[in-house]
Backbone as CSV, one residue per row, in Angstrom:
resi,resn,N_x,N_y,N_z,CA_x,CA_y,CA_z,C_x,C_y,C_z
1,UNK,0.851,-1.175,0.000,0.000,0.000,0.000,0.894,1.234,0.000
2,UNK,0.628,1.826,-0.523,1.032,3.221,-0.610,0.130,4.717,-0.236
3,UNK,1.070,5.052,0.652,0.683,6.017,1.734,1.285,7.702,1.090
4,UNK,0.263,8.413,0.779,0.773,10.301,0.904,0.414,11.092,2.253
5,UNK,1.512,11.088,2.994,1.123,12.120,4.264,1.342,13.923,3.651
6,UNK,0.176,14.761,4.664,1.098,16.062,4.042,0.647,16.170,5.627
7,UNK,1.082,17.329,5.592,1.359,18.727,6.456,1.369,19.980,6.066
8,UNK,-0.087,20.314,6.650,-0.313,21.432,5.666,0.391,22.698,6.123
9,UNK,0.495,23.666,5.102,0.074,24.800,5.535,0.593,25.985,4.107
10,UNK,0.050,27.192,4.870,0.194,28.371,3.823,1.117,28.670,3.077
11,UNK,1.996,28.877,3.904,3.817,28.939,3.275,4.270,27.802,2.844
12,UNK,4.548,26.568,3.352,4.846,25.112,3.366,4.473,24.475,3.931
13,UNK,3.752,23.653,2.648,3.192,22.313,2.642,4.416,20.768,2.480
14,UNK,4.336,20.074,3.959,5.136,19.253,3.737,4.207,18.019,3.105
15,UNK,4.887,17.259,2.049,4.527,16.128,1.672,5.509,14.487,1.808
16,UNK,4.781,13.266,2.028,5.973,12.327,2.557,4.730,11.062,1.518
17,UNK,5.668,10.102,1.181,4.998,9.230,0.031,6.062,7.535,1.058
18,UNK,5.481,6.853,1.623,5.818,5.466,1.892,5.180,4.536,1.091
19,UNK,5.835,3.483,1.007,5.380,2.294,0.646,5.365,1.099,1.920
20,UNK,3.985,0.743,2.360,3.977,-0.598,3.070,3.632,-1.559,2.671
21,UNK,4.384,-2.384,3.356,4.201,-3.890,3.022,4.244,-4.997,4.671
22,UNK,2.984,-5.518,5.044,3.021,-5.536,6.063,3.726,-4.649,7.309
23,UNK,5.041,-4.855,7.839,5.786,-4.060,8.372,6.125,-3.562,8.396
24,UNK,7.021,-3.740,7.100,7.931,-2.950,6.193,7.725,-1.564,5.837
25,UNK,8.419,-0.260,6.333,7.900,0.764,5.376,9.211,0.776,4.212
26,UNK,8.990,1.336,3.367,9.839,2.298,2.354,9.347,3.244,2.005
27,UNK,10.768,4.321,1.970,10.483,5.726,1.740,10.164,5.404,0.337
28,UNK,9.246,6.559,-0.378,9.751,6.515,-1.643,9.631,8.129,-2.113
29,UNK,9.121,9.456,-1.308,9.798,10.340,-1.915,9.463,11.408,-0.439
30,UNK,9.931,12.605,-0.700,8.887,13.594,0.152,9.328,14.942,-0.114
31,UNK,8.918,15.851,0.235,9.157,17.299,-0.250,8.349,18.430,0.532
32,UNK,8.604,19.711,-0.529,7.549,20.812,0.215,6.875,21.408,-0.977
33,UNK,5.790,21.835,-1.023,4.940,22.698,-1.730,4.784,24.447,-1.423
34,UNK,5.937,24.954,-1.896,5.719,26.888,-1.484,5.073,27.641,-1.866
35,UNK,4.568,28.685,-0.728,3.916,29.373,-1.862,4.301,31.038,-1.344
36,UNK,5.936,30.977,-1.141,6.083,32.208,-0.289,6.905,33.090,-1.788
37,UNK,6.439,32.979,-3.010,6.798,33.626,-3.739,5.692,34.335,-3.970
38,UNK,4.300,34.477,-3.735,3.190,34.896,-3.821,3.398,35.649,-2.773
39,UNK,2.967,37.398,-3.048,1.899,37.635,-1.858,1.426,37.446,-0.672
40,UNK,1.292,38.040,0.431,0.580,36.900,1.716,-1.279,37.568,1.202
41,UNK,-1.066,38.804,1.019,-2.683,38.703,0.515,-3.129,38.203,-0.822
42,UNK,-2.529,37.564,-1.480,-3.367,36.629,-2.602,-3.429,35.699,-2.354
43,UNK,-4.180,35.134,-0.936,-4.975,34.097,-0.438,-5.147,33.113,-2.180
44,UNK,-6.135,33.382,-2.622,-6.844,32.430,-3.688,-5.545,31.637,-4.788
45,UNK,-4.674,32.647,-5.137,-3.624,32.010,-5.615,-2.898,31.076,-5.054
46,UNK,-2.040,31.357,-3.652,-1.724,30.579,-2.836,-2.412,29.102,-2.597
47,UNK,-3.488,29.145,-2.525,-4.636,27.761,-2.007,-4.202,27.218,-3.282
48,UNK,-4.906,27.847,-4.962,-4.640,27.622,-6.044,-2.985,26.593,-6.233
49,UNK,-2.092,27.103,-5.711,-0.820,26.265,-5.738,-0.792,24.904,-5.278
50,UNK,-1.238,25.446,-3.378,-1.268,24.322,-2.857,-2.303,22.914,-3.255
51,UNK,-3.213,23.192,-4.102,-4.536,22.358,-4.581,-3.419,21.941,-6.001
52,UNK,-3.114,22.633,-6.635,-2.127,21.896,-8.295,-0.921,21.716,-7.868
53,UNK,-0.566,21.483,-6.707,0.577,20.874,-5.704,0.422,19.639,-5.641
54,UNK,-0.802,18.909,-4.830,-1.105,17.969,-3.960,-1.408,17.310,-5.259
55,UNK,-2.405,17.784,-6.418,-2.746,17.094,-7.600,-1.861,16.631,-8.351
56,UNK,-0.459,17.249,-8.398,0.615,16.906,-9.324,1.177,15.435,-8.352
57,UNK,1.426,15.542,-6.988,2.056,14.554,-6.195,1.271,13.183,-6.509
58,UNK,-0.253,13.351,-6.513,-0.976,12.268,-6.583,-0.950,11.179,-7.920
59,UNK,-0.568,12.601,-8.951,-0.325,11.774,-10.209,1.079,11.267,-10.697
60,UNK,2.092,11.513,-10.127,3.592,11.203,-9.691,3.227,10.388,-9.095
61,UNK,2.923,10.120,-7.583,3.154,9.059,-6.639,1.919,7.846,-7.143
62,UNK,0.897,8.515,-7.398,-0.484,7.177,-7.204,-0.340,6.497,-5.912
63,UNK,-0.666,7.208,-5.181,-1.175,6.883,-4.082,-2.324,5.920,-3.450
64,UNK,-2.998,4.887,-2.333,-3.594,4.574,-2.542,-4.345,4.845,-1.440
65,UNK,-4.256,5.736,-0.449,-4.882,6.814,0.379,-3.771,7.761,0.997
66,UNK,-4.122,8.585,1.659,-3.358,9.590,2.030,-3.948,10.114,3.542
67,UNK,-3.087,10.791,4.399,-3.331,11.156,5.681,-3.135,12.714,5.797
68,UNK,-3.780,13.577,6.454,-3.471,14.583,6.482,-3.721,15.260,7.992
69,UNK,-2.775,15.869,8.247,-2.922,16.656,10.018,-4.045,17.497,9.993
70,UNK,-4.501,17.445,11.781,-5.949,18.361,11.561,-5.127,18.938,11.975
71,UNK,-5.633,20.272,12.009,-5.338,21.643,12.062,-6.321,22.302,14.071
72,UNK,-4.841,22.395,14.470,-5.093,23.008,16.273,-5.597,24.259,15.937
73,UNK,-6.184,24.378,17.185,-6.499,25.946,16.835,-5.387,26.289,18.201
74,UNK,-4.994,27.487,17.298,-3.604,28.188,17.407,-4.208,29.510,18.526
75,UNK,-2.985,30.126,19.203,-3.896,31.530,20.041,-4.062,32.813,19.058
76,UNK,-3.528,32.545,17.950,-4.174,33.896,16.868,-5.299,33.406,15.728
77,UNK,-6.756,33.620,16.084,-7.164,33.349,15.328,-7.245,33.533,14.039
78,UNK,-6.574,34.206,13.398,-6.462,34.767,11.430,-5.107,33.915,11.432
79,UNK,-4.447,33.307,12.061,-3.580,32.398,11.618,-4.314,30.458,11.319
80,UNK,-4.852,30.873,12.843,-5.585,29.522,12.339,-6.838,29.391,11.796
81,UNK,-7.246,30.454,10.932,-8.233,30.344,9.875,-7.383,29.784,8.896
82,UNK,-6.422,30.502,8.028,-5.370,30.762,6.855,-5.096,29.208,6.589
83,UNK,-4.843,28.273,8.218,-4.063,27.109,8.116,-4.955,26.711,7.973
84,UNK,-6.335,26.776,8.417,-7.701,26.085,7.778,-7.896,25.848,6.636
85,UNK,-7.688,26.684,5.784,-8.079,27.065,4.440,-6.943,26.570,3.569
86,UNK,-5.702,26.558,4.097,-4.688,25.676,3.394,-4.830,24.161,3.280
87,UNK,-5.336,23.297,4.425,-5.495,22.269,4.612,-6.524,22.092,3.916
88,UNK,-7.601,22.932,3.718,-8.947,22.605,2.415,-8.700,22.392,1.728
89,UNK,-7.467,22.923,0.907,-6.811,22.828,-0.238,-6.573,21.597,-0.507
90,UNK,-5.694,21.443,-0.044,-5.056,19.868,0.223,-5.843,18.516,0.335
91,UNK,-6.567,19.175,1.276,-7.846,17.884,1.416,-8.735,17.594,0.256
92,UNK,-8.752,19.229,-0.178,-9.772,19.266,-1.805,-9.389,18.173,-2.743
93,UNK,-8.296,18.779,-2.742,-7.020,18.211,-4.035,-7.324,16.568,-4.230
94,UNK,-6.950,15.976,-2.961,-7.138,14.733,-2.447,-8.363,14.041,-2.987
95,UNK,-9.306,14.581,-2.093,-10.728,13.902,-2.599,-11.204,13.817,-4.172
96,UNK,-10.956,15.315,-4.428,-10.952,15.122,-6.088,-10.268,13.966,-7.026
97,UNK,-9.305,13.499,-6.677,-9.148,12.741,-7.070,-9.507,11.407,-6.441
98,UNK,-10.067,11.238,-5.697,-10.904,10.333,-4.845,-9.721,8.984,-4.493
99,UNK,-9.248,10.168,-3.646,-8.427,9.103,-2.603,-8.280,9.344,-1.302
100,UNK,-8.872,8.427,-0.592,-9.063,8.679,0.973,-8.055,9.074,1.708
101,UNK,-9.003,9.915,2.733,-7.716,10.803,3.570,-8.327,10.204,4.984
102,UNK,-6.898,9.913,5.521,-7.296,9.463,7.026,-6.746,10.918,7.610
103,UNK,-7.199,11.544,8.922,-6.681,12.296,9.571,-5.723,12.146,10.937
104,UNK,-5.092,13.038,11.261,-4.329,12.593,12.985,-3.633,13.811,13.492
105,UNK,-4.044,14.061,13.778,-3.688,15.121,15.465,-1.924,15.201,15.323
106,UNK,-1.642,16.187,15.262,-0.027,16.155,15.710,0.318,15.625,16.774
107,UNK,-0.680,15.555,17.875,-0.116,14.965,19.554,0.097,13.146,19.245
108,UNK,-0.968,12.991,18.147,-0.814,11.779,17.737,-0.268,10.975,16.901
109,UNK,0.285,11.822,16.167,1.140,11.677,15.303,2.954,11.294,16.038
110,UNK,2.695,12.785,16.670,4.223,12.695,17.639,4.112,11.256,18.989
111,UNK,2.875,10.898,19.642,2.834,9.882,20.093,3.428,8.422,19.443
112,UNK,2.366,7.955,18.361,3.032,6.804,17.565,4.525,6.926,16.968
113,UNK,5.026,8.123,16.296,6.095,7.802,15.643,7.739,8.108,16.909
114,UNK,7.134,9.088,17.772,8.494,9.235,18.548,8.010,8.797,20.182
115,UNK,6.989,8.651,20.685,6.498,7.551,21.624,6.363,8.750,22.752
116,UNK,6.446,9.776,22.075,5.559,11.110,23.243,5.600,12.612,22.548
117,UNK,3.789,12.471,23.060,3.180,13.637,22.596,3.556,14.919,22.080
118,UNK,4.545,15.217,23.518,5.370,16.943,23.442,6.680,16.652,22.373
119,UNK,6.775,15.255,21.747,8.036,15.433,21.165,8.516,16.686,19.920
120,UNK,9.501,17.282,20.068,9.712,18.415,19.386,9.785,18.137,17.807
121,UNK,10.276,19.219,16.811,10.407,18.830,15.222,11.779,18.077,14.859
122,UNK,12.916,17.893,16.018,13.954,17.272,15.942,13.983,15.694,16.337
123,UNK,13.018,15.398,17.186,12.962,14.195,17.620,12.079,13.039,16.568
124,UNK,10.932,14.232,16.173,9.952,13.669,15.119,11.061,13.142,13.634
125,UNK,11.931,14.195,13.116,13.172,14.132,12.414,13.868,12.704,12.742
126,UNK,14.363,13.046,13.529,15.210,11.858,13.909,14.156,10.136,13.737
127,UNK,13.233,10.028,14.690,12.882,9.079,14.501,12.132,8.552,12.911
128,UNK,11.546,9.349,12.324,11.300,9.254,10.628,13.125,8.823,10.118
129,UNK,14.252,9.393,10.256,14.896,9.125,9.605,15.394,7.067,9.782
130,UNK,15.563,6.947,11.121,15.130,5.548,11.634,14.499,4.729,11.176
131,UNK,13.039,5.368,11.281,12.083,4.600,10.699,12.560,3.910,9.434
132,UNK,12.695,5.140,8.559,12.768,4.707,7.224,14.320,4.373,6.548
133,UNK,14.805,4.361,7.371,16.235,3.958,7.290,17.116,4.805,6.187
134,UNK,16.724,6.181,6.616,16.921,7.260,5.925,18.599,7.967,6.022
135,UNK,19.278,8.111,4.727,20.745,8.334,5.214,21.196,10.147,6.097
136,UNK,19.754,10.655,5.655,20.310,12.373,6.461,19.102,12.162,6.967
137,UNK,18.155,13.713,8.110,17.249,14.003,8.282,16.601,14.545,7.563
138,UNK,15.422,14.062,7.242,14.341,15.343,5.856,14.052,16.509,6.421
139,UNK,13.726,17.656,5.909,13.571,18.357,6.305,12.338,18.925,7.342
140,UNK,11.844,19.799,8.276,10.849,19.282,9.342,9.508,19.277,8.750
141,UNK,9.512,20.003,7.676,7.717,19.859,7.077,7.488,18.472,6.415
142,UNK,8.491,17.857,5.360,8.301,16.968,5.149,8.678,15.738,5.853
143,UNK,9.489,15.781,7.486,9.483,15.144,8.579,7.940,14.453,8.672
144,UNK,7.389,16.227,8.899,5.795,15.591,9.688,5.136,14.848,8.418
145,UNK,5.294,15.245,7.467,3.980,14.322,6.539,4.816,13.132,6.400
146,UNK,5.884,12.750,6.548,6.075,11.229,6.531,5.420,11.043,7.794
147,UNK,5.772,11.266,8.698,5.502,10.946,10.482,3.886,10.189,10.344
148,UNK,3.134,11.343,9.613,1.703,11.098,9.556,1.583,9.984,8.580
149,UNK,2.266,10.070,6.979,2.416,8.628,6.603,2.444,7.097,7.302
150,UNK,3.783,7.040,8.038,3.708,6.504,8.977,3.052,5.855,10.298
151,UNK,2.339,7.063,10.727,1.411,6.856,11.954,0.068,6.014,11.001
152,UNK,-0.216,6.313,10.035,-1.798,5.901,9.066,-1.123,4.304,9.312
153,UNK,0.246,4.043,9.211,0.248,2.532,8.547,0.631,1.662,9.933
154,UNK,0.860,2.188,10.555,0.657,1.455,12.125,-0.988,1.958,12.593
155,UNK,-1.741,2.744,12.762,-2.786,2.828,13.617,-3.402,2.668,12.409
156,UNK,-3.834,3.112,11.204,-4.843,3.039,10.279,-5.211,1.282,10.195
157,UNK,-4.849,0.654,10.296,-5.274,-0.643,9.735,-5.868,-1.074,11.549
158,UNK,-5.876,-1.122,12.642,-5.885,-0.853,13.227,-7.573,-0.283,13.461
159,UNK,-7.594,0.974,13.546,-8.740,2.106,13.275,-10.143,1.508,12.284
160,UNK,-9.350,1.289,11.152,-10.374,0.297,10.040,-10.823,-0.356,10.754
161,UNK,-10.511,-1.877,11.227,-11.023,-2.948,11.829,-11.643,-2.225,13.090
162,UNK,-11.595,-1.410,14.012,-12.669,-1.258,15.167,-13.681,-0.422,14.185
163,UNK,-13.445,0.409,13.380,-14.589,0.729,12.855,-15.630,0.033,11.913
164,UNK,-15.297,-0.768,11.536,-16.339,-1.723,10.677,-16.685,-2.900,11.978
165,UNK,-15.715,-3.197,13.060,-16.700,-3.809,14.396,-17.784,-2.867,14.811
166,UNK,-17.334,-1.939,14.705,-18.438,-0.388,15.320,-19.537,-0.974,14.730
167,UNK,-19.183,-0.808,13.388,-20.866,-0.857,12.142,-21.496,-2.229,11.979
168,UNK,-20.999,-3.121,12.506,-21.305,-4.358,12.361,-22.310,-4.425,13.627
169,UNK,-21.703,-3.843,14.513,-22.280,-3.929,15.553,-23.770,-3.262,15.600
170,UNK,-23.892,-2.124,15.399,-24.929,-1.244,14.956,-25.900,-2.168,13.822
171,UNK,-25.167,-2.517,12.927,-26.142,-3.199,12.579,-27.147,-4.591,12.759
172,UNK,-26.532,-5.076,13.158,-26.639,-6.083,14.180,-27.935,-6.338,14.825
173,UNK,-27.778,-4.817,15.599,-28.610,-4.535,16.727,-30.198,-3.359,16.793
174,UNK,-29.817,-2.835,15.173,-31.095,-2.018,15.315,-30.569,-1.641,13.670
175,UNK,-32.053,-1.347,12.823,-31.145,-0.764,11.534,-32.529,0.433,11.716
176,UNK,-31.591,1.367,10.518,-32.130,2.906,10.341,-33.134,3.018,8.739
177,UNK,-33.915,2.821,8.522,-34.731,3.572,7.407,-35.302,4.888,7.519
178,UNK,-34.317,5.138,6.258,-35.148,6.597,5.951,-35.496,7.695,7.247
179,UNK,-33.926,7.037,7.947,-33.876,8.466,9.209,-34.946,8.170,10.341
180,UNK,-35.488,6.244,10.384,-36.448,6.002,11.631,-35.632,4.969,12.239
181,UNK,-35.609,4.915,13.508,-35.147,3.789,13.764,-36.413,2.910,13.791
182,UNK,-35.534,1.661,13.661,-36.500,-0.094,13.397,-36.534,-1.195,14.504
């Protein structure tokens, strides 16, 4: 399976592309998407990049889902709108081409891949380079979207199976028509 993590955001968008195979990861690319040659007020262009960014990666890599960080809310709110609206992008990009996006929390992200929450952008670094048996450190944006790559292919398979127990279960036990329960 093949995994696209990003990490969004306005200025740089990190992107990370693994290949799993049961255990096994392999790297197979990762990068950044800029858009600090633009303007900070031509919002629409900027998004515009980051959306024929994520679309170009998908058709390079062929991916066969992808993960993307939710977005904290930050203590300035017009920052964490901006990162909102970057991550739409991205997420847009994604779906349009209709390939599933799992999501994950940076606390959770930094949990699974470096084995605690507060871990900083050097530790996250370091352990991605480990992971993937990487000869330097990548750089920290495209750190995190491997990280999140990564985290999808240990917890995502994982996540799947309690959620289709979830629905199995539900169904099981009561089904829904047309918005009544039965």
């Amino acid at each position: 399976m093949r995994i696209l993590g990003i990490d969004p955001g306005l200025q740089v968008t990190g992107f990370g592309v693994i290949d799993v195979e049961g255990h096994a990861l392999t790297y197979v690319a990762s990068g950044t998407i800029k858009t600090t040659h633009l303007a900070t007020r031509k919002l629409p262009e900027r998004l515009k990049v980051l959306f024929d960014g994520i679309c170009e990666i998908t058709t390079r890599y062929s991916p066969d889902c992808s993960v993307c960080e939710i977005v904290f809310v930050n203590v300035n709110p017009q920052a964490t709108l901006m990162l909102g609206q970057a991550r739409g992008a991205c997420v847009t990009a994604l779906v349009s081409r209709n390939i599933e996006v799992a999501e994950y929390t940076a606390l959770q992200m930094k949990k699974a891949v470096a084995g605690y929450g507060k871990a900083g952008k050097p530790e996250v670094q370091e352990m991605v380079k480990r992971l993937l048996k990487l000869p330097t450190l990548p750089g920290k944006d495209a750190a995190d979207a491997l990280a999140l790559a990564i985290t999808h292919a240990h917890v995502g398979g994982s996540a799947a199976i309690l959620a289709r127990a979830a629905t199995l279960g539900r169904k099981s036990s009561a089904s829904v028509k047309d918005g009544r329960h039965h």
